[in-house]
Structures are given as structure tokens and as C-alpha cells.
C-alpha positions as semicolon CSV with decimal commas, in nm:
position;residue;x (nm);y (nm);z (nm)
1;X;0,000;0,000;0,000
2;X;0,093;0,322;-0,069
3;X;0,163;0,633;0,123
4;X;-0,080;0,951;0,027
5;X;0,109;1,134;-0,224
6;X;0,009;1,486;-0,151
7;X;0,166;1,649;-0,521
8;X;0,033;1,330;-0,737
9;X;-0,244;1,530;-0,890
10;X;-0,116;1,827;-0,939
11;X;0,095;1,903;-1,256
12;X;0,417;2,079;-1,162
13;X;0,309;2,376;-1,398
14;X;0,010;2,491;-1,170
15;X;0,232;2,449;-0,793
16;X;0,293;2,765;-0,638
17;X;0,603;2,938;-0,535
18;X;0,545;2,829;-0,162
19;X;0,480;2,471;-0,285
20;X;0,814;2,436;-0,412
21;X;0,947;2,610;-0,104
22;X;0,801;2,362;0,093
23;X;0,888;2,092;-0,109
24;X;1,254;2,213;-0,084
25;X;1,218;2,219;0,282
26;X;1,123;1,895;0,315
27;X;1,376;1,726;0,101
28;X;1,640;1,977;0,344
29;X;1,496;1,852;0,650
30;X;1,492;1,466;0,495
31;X;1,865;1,538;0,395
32;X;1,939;1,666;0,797
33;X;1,757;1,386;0,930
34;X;1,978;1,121;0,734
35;X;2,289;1,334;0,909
36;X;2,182;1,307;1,205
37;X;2,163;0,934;1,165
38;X;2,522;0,902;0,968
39;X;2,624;1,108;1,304
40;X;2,464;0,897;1,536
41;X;2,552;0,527;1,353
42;X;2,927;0,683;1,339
43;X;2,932;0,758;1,707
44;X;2,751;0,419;1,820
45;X;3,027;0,226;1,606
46;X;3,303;0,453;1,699
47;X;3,230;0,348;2,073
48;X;3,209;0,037;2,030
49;X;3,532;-0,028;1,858
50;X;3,691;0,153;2,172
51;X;3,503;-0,040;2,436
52;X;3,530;-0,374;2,225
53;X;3,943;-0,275;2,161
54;X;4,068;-0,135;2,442
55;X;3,907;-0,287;2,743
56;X;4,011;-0,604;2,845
57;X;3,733;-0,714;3,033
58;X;3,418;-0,927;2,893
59;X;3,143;-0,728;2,918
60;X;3,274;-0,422;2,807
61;X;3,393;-0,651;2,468
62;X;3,022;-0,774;2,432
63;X;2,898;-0,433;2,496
64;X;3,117;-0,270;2,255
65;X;2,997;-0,571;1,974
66;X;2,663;-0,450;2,069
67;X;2,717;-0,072;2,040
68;X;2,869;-0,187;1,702
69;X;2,563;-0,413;1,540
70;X;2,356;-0,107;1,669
71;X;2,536;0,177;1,480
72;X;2,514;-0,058;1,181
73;X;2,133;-0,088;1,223
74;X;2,082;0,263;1,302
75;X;2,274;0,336;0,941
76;X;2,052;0,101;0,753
77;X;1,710;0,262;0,940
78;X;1,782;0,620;0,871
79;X;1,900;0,539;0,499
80;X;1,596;0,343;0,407
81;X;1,383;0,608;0,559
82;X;1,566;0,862;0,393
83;X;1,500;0,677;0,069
84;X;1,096;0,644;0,166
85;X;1,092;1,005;0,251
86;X;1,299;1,092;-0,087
87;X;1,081;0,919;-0,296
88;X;0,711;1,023;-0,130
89;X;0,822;1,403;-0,233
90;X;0,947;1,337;-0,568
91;X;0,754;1,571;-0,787
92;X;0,605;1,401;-1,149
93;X;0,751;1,494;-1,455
94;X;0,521;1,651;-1,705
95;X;0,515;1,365;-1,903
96;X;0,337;1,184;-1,674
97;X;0,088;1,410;-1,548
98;X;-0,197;1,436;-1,720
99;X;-0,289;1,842;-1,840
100;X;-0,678;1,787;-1,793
């Protein structure tokens, strides 16, 4: 099933200068929110390579394995919903939008 589409019927001719102002702040705040994963996954696998490295003792080497699977995780989540996202505000082209 598919999500609702809020620019499907309209033809890209008849948006507004505030639609595509709002379109570009969407796809802005779509692009942040995948940073803000990157930053997270980065820091989540960074710690983990220190605990799991650098600490000798076994539960700080499980916990850093941990911290590592769940940076990796966290990447793939905020790049497939930055995909989702990227695709629900794709505009149509004019070829396929019907001029009625």
C-alpha cells in the first residue's frame, strides 16, 4: 500500500512558489535527518570499537559488539527512511501528469 502522495495530482506547472518552497524544505529537512543518523551510527560504532578494543574485560567486549551491530542498524534505518521520505516528495515529470 501506498503512502498519500500529496503532489500526485497536481501538474508541476500549476504548484505555487510556496509549494516548491516547501517541497525544498522537506527534502532539506529529509537530507538533515539522514545526518543526524550518519552522526549517530558513526558515534555508536566509533564506541564500540573503543570499548570492544581497548578494554580487556568481557562485558565491556560484548557491549562494545553490541554498540557496534547497533550503529550498523541505526545506518541502515535512517538510509531506508531517507530513501521512503525521498521518494514520497518526488515531484512528477510533465510527461506523466496528465494536463486535464
Amino acid at each position: 500500500m501506498r503512502k498519500h502522495d500529496p503532489y500526485s495530482q497536481i501538474a508541476p506547472a500549476r504548484l505555487i512558489t510556496r509549494d516548491w518552497l516547501a517541497l525544498s524544505r522537506t527534502r532539506l529537512a529529509n537530507e538533515r535527518t539522514l545526518l543526524a543518523y550518519v552522526r549517530t551510527s558513526v558515534s555508536l560504532v566509533g564506541l564500540g570499537l573503543i570499548m570492544a578494543r581497548w578494554f580487556d574485560h568481557s562485558v565491556a567486549v560484548v557491549t562494545g559488539i553490541a554498540l557496534i551491530i547497533l550503529g550498523i542498524v541505526a545506518m541502515g534505518i535512517g538510509g531506508w527512511r531517507f530513501i521512503q521520505e525521498n521518494r514520497r516528495c518526488r515531484l512528477p515529470t510533465p510527461r506523466n501528469v496528465d494536463t486535464d
